[in-house]
C-alpha positions as CSV (number, residue, x, y, z in Angstrom):
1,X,-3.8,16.1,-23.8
2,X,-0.7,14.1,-25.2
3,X,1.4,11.8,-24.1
4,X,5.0,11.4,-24.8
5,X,5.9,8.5,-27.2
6,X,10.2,8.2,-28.1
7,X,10.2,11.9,-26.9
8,X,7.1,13.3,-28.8
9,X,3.9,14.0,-28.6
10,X,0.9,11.8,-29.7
11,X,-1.6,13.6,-30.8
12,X,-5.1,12.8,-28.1
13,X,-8.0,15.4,-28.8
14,X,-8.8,17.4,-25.9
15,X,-12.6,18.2,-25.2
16,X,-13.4,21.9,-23.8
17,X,-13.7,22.0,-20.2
18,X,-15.5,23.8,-17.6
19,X,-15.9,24.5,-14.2
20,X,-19.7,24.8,-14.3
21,X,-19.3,20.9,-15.8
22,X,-18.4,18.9,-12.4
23,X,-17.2,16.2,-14.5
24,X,-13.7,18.3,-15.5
25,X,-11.1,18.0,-13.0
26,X,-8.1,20.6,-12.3
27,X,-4.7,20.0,-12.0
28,X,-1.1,21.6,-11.1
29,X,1.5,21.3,-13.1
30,X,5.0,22.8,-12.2
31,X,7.0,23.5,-14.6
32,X,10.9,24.3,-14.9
33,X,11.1,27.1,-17.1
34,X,14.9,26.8,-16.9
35,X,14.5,24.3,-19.7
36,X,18.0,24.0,-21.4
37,X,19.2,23.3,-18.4
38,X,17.2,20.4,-17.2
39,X,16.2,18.4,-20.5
40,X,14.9,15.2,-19.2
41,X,12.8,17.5,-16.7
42,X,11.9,19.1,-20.1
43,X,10.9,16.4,-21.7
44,X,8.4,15.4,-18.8
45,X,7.1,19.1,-18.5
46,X,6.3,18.6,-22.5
47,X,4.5,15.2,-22.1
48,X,2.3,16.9,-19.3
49,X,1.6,20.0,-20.8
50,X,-1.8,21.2,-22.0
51,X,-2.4,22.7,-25.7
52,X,-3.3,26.0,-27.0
53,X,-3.9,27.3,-30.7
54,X,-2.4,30.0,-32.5
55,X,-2.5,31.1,-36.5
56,X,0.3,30.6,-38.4
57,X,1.6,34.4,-39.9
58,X,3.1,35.2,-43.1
59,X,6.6,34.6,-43.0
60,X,6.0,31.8,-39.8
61,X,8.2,28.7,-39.7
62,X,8.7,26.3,-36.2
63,X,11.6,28.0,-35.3
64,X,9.7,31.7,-35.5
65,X,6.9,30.3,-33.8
66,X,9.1,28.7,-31.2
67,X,11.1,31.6,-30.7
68,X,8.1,34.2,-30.4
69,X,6.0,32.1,-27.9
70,X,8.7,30.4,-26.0
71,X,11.7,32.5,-26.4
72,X,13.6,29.4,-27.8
73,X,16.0,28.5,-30.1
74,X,18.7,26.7,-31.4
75,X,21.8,29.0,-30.3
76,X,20.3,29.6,-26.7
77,X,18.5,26.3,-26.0
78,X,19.4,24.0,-28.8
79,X,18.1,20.7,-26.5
80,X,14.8,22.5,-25.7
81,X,14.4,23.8,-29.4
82,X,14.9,20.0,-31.1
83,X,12.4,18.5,-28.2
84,X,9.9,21.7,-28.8
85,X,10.3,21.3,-32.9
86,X,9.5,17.4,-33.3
87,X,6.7,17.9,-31.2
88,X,5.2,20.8,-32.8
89,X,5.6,19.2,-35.9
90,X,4.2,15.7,-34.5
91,X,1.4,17.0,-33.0
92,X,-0.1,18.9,-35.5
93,X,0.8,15.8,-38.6
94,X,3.1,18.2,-40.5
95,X,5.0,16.7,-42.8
96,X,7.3,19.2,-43.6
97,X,8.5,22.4,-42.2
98,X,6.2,24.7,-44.1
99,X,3.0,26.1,-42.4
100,X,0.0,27.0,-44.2
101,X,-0.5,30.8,-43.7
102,X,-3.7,31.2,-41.8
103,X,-3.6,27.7,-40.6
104,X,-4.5,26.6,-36.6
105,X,-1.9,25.3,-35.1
106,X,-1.1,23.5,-31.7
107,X,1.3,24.8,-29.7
108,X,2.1,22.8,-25.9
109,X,0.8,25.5,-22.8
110,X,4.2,25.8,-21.3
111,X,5.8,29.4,-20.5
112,X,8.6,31.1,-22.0
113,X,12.3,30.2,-21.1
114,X,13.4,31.6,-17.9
115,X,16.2,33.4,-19.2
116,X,17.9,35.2,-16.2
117,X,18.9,33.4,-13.6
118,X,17.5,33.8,-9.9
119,X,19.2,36.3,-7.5
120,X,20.0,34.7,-4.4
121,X,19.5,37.5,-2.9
122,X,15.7,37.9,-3.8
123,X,14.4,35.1,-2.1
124,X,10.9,35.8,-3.8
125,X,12.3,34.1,-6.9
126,X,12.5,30.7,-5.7
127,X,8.3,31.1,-5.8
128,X,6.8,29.8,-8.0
129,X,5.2,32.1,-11.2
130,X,1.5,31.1,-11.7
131,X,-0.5,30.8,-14.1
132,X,-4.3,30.1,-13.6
133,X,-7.1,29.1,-15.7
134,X,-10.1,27.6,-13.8
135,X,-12.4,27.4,-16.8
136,X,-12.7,26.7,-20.6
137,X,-9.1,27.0,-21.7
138,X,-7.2,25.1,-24.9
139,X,-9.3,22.9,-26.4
140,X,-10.1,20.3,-29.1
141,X,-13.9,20.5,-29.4
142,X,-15.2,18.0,-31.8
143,X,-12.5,18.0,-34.2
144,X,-12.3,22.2,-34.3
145,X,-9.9,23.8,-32.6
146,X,-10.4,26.1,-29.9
147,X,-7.8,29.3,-29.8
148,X,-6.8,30.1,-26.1
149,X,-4.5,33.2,-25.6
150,X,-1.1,32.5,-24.2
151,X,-0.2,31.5,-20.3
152,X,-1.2,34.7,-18.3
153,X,1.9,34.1,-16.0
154,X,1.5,36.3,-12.8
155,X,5.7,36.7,-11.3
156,X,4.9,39.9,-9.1
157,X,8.5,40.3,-7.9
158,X,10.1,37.6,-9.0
159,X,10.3,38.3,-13.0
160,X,13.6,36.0,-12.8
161,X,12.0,32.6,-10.9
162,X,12.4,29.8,-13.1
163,X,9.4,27.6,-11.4
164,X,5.5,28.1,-12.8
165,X,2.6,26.6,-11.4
166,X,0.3,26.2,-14.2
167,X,-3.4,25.4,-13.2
168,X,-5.9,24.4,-16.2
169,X,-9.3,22.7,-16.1
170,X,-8.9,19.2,-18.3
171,X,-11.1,15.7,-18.2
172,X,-10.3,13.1,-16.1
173,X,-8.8,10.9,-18.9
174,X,-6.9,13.7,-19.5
175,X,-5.2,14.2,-16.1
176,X,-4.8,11.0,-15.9
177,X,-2.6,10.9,-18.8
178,X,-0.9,14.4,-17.1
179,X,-0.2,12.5,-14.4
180,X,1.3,9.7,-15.6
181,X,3.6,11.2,-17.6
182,X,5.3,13.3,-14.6
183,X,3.8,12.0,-11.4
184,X,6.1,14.2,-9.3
185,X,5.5,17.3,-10.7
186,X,1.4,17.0,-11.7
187,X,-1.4,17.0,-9.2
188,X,-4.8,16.9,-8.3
189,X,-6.4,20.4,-7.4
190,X,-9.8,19.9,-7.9
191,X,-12.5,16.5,-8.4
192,X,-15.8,15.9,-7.5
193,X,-16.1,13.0,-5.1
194,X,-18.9,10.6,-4.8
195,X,-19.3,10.1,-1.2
196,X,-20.4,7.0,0.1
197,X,-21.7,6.7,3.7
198,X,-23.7,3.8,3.5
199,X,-21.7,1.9,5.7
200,X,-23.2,3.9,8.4
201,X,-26.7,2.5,7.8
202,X,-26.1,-1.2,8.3
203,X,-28.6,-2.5,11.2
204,X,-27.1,-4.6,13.6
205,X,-28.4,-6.6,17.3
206,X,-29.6,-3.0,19.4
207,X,-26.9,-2.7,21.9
208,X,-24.5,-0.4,23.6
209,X,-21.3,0.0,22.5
210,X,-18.5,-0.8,25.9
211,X,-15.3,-1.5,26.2
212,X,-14.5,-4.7,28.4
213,X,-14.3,-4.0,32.2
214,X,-10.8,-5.0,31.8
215,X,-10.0,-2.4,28.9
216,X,-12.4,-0.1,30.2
217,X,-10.4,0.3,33.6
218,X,-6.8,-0.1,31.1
219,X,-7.6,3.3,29.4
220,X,-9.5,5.1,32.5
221,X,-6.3,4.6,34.0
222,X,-3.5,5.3,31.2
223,X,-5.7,8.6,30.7
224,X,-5.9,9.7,34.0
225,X,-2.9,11.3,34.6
226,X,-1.3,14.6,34.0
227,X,-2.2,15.5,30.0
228,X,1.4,16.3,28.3
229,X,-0.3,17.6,25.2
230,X,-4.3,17.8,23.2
231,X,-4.0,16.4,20.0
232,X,-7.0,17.6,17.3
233,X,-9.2,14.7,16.2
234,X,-10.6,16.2,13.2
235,X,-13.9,14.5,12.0
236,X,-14.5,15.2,8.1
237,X,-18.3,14.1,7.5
238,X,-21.4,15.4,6.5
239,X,-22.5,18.3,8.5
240,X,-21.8,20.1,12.4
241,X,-23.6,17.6,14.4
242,X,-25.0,20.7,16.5
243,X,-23.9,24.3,17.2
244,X,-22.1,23.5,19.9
245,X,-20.3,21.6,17.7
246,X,-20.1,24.2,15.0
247,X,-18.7,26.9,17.6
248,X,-16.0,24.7,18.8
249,X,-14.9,24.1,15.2
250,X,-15.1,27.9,14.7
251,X,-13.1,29.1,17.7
252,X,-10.5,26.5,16.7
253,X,-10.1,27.0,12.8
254,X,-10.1,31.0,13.8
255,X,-7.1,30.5,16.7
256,X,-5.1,28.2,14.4
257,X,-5.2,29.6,10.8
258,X,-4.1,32.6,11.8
259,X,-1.3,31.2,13.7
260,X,-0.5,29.0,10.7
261,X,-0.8,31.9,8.2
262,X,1.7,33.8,10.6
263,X,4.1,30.8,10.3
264,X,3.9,30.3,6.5
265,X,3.8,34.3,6.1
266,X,0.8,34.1,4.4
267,X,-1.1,36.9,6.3
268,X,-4.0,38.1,3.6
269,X,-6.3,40.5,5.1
270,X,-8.8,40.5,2.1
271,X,-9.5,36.6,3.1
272,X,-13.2,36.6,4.8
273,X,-13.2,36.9,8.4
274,X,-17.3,37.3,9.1
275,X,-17.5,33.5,9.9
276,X,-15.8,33.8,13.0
277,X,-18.6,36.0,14.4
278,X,-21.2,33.8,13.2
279,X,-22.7,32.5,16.6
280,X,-24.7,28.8,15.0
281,X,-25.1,27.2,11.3
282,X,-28.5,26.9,10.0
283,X,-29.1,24.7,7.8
284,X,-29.4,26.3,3.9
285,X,-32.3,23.7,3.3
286,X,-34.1,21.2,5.5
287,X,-32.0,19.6,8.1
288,X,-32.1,15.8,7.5
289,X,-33.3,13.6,9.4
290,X,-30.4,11.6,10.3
291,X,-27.1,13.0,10.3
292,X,-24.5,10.8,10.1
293,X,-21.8,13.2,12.6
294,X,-24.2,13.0,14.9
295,X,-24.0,8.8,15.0
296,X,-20.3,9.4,15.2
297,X,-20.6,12.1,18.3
298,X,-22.7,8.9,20.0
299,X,-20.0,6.3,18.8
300,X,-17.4,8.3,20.5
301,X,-19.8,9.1,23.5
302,X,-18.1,5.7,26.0
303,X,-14.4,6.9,25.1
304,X,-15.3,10.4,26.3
305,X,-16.4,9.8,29.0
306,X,-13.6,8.0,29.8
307,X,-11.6,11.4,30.4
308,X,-12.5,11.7,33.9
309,X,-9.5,14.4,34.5
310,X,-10.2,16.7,32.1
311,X,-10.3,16.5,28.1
312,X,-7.4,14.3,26.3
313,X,-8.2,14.8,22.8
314,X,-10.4,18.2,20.7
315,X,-12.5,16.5,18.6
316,X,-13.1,19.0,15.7
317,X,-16.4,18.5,13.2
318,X,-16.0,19.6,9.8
319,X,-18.1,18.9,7.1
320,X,-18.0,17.8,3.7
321,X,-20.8,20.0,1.8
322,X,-21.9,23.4,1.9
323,X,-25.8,22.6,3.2
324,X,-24.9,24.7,6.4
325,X,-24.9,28.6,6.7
326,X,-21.5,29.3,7.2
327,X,-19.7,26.0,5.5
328,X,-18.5,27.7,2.6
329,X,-16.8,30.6,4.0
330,X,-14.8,28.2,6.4
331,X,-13.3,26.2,3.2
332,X,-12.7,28.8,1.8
333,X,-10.6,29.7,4.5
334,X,-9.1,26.3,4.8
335,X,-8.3,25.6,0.8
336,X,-7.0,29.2,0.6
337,X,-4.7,28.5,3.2
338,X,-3.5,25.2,1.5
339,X,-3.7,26.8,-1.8
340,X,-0.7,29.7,-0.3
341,X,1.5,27.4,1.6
342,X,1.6,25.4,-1.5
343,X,2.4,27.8,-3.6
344,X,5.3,29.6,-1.4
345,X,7.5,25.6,-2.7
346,X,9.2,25.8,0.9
347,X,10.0,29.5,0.9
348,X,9.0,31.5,4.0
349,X,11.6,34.0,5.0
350,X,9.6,36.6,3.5
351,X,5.9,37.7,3.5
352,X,4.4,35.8,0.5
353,X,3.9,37.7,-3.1
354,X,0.6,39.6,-3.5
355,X,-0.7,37.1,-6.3
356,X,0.3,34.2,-4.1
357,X,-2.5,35.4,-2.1
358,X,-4.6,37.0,-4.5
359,X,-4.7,33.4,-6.5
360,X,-4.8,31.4,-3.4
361,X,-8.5,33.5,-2.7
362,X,-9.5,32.7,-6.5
363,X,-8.8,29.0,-6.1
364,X,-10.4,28.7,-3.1
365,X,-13.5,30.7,-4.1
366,X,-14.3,28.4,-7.3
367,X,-13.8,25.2,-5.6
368,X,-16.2,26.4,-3.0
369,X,-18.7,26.8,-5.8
370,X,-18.2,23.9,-7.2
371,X,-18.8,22.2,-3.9
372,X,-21.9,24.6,-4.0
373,X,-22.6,23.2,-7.4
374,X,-22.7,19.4,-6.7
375,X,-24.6,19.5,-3.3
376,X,-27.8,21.2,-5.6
377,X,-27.5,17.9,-7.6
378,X,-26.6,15.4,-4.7
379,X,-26.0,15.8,-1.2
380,X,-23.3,13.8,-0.8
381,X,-21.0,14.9,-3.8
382,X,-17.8,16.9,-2.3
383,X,-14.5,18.3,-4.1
384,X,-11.5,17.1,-3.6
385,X,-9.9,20.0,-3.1
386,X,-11.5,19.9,0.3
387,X,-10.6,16.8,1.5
388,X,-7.2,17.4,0.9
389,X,-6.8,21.0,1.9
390,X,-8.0,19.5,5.3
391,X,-5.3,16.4,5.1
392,X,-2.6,19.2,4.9
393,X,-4.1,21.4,7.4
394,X,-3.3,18.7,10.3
395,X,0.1,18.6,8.7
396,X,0.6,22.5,8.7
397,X,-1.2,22.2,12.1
398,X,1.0,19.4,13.5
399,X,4.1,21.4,12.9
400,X,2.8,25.0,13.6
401,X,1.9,23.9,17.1
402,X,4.0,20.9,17.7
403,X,0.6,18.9,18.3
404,X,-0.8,15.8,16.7
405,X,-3.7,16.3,14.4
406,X,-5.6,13.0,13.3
407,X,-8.3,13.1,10.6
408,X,-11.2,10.5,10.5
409,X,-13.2,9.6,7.2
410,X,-16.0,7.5,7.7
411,X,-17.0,7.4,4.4
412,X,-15.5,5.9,0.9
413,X,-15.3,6.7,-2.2
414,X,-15.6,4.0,-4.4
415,X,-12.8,3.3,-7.2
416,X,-11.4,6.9,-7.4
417,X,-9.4,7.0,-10.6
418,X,-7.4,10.1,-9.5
419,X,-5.2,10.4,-6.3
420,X,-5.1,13.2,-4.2
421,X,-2.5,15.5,-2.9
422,X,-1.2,13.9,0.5
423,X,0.4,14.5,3.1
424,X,4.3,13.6,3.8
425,X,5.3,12.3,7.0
426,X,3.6,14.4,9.8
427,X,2.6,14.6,13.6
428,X,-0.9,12.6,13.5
429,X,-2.8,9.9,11.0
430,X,-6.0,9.9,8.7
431,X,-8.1,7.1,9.5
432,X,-10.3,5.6,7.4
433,X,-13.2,3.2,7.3
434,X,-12.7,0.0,5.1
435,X,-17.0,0.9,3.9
436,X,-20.0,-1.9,4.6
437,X,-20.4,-4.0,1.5
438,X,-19.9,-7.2,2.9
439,X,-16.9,-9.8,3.5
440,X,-16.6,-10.4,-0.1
441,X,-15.6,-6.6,-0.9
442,X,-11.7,-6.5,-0.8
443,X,-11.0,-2.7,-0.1
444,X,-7.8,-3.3,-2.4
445,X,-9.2,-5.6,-4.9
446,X,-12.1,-2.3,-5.3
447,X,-9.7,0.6,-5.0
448,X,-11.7,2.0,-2.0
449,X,-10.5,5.0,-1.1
450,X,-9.1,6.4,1.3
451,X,-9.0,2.8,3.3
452,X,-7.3,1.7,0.0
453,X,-3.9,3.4,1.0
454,X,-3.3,1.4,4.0
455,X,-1.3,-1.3,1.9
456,X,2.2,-1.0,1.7
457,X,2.7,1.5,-0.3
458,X,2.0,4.1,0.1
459,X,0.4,2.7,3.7
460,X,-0.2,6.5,5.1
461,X,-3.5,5.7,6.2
462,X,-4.9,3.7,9.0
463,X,-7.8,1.7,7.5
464,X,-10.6,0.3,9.8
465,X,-12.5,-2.7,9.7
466,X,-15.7,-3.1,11.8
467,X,-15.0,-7.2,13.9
468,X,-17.8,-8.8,16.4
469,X,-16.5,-10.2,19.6
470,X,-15.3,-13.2,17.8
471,X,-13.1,-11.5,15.0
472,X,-15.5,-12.0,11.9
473,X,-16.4,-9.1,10.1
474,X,-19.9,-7.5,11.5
475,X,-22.4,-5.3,9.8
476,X,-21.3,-6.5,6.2
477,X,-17.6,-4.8,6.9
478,X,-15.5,-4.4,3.5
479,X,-12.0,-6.5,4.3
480,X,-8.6,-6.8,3.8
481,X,-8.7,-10.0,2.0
482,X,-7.3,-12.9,3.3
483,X,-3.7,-12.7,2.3
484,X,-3.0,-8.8,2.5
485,X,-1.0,-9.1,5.9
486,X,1.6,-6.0,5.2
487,X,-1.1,-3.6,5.8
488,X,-1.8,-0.7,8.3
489,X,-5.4,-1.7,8.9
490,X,-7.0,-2.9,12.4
491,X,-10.6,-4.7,13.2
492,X,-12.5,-2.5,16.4
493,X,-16.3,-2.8,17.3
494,X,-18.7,-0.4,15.2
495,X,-21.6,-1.0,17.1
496,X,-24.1,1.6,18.4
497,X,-27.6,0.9,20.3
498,X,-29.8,0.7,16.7
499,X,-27.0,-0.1,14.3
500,X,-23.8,-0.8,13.8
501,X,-20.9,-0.4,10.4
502,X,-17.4,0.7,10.2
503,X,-18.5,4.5,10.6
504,X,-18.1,3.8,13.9
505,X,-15.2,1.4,14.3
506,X,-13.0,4.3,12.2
507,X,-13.9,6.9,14.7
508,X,-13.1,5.1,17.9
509,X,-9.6,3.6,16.9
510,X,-8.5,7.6,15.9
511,X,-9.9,8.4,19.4
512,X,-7.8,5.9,20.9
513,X,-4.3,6.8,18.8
514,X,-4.8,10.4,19.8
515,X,-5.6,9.6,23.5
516,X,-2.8,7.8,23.6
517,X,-0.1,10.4,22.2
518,X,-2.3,12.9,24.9
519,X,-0.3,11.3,27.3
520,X,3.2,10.9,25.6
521,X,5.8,14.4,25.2
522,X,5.6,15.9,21.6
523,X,7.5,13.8,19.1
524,X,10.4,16.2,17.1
525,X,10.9,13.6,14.4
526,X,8.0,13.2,12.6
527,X,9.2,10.3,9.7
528,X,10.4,8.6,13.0
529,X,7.1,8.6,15.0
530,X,5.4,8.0,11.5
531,X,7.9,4.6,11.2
532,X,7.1,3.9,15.0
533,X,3.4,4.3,14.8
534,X,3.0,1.6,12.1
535,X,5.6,-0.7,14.2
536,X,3.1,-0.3,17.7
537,X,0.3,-0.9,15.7
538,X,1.5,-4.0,13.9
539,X,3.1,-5.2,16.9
540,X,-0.2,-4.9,18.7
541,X,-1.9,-7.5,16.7
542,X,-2.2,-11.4,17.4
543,X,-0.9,-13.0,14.0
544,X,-1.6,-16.3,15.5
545,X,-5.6,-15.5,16.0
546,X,-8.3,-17.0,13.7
547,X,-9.7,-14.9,11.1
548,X,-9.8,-10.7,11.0
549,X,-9.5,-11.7,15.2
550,X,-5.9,-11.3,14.1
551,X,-6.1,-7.6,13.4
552,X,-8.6,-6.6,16.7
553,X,-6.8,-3.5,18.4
554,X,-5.3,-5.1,21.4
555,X,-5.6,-2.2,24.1
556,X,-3.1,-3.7,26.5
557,X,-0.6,-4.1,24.2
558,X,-1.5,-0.9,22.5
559,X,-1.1,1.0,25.6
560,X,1.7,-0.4,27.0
């Protein structure tokens, strides 16, 4: 990896990576192959790029070199060619422009100049090219380095498109460094995630969870009439609570990516279908003997019954790991379908490109195993590409069938050093749990995600802490801190009959939001009921209250 230092590279030494090692991360890069044209883009896509080796020939110089893998020079692309020279010459500490013959050189992983322009005409060329490596790839490997062959570039149909999406396998340091250096065109594809659901396990005084008689007979009543719409509550934790459970979650995911596929045009019939006949999940090793879903079906138990005229919100289970016949094929269903709409960049007027889907399936099929990989070493170790495959589903879902779509994580993941993909402005909310490790763990002091991103910015999740009757924080809730005041967090009771902890207090509040909008007409403009969320929230609070009692979701103002 390099980063760009007065517009060239220094030199970092990469270290080989693999997909079988669950410590290498994979990230997106999308490149602008039109590079003449765009030379501050250029100089980003340089600083981002991966590295690759090739010999030097008899007769090489740079500009050979640059013109044979890049198809660059200094009377077509003069701009791109002085960027591409200083670096090559930087980064491999040549002094002058003579190459040794036979020498290893490094070259950046970039493809060649797009030198046609697109027809407007051919709407496939505003697609994205890709290029995909999900394991080994350019290298440094102790100090030797490693030859990779040249980007294997897919651009069925669209041989002029001047956008690639270039997928490679790097370290963490690495993509961090990626990332940095051109935040809005690098992301996060693939990361193991160490989940945390310890804040489920705090013991607290054995008793029921109830609203007041007062709120009780609030939301009975705001509930009770005619339903305008069912917004999805989609709960991403550790496992089906039961197959009831697991056939809901199946019928939906069935009825809705296929509608969503038809939307984005991203109808692949080589993508699995079997799971949809699949009548229960076993479990692929001993069921434990406390799942953590099935707390949250009991935390959620009061509020449901609450819908005495009929079902207000769908509460979909999906879990995180793949200890459950039939788990795998349904992500791969799910980060295929991300994987597709991603790579279409905003262009559906026509079916999507054969490799579109054909890569889409690959992508999905090795995160799946790397999820696969990581559950045989720890149970609660999950891929990133997961989590925020199912964060853009309930955006893709949101707009496909003009519903709200709320996710609920009621776990953390401590310090996470890389961000994932999300979701822009749509119809619904992840919620998260601020985690149980007491009143002295400030979720933004520790970088506990996803709770973390309730401070403003990015503020585009709702983060939960778990509050006794009083306001202070119960069960050894993580907090806010005392002075983070501009944040889109509330305090709600976590308690069940034998324990209590913000697992609980998470769920409920998303239960409430999407209750709520049950009874409300569809939104159209999603930034504004995005905006107007956050203001009803906020507004809902009691600033002049002691303590985290300040941030208790007020239901009477909440449902006014």
């Amino acid at each position: 990896m390099a980063a760009l230092i007065s517009g060239v590279w220094a030199v970092t030494p990469l270290h080989a990576q693999d997909l079988t090692d669950l410590d290498s991360v994979v990230i997106r890069q999308r490149v602008n192959a039109a590079y003449e044209k765009a030379p501050e883009t250029f100089k980003k896509d340089l600083a981002a790029a991966g590295e690759r080796t090739i010999v030097v020939q008899p007769g090489d110089s740079p500009s050979s070199i640059i013109s044979r893998q890049f198809a660059v020079g200094v009377s077509n692309a003069p701009q791109a060619y002085a960027l591409l020279e200083r670096a090559l010459l930087t980064r491999n500490e040549i002094a002058t422009k003579g190459l040794p013959v036979g020498s290893e050189i490094r070259i950046p992983d970039l493809p060649r100049l797009a030198l046609s322009k697109p027809n407007p005409l051919k709407a496939w060329n505003g697609i994205p090219k890709i290029a995909m490596r999900l394991g080994g790839g350019a290298a440094m490997d102790g100090g030797t380095p490693v030859t990779a062959s040249p980007l294997d570039v897919s651009d069925v149909g669209r041989p002029a498109a001047q956008a690639v999406s270039i997928y490679r396998t790097t370290s963490v340091e690495d993509a961090q460094q990626a990332m940095a250096a051109s935040p809005d065109t690098v992301s996060l594809e693939m990361a193991i995630l160490q989940i945390d659901f310890s804040d489920g396990a705090s013991a607290g005084q054995a008793q029921e969870f109830s609203l007041s008689p007062s709120d009780e007979k609030l939301v009975r009543s705001k509930i009770s009439g005619p339903a305008k719409q069912l917004p999805v509550l989609i709960i991403l934790d550790d496992s089906w609570p039961d197959d009831d459970a697991f056939r809901e979650a199946r019928d939906f995911f069935q009825q809705s990516i296929d509608t969503i596929r038809e939307k984005y045009r991203v109808v692949d019939d080589k993508i699995d279908t079997a799971i949809w006949k699949q009548a229960d999940a076993p479990w692929l090793r001993p069921k434990p003997s406390v799942l953590h879903s099935a707390e949250i079906k009991e935390a959620l138990e009061g509020l449901q019954a609450l819908e005495t005229s009929g079902p207000r919100v769908r509460v979909i289970y999906v879990p995180l790991f793949a200890l459950q016949k039939g788990a795998a094929a349904v992500f791969r269903q799910i980060i295929a379908l991300d994987q597709a709409i991603i790579l279409r960049n905003g262009s559906f007027d026509d079916p999507a490109p054969s490799d579109v889907l054909s890569k889409s399936r690959e992508f999905a099929a090795s995160a799946v195993e790397r999820i696969g990989k990581a559950t045989d070493l720890d149970i609660q170790k999950t891929d990133v590409a997961l989590v925020q495959s199912i964060f853009a589903f309930c955006q893709h879902y949101g707009a496909t069938f003009r519903q709200p779509c709320f996710v609920n994580t009621s776990w953390t993941v401590p310090a996470f050093r890389l961000q994932p993909r999300m979701p822009d402005a749509y119809y619904g909310t992840i919620v998260a749990a601020a985690g149980n490790k007491g009143d002295k763990s400030d979720i933004y002091g520790n970088n506990v995600q996803f709770a973390a991103r309730s401070m403003s910015p990015p503020g585009d999740v709702l983060a939960v802490m778990n509050i006794d009757a009083a306001g202070a924080p119960a069960c050894e809730s993580s907090v806010f801190g005392p002075d983070n005041l501009d944040v889109f967090g509330l305090g709600f009771s976590g308690q069940l009959k034998n324990g209590c902890g913000t697992s609980f207090a998470s769920p409920r509040v998303a239960w409430l939001l999407a209750a709520r909008e049950a009874m409300r007409l569809p939104a159209t403009d999603y930034r504004k009921w995005r905006n107007s969320l956050w203001k009803e929230v906020t507004s809902s609070l009691n600033p002049t209250a002691a303590g985290y009692d300040r941030r208790r979701l007020r239901l009477d103002k909440f449902f006014q």
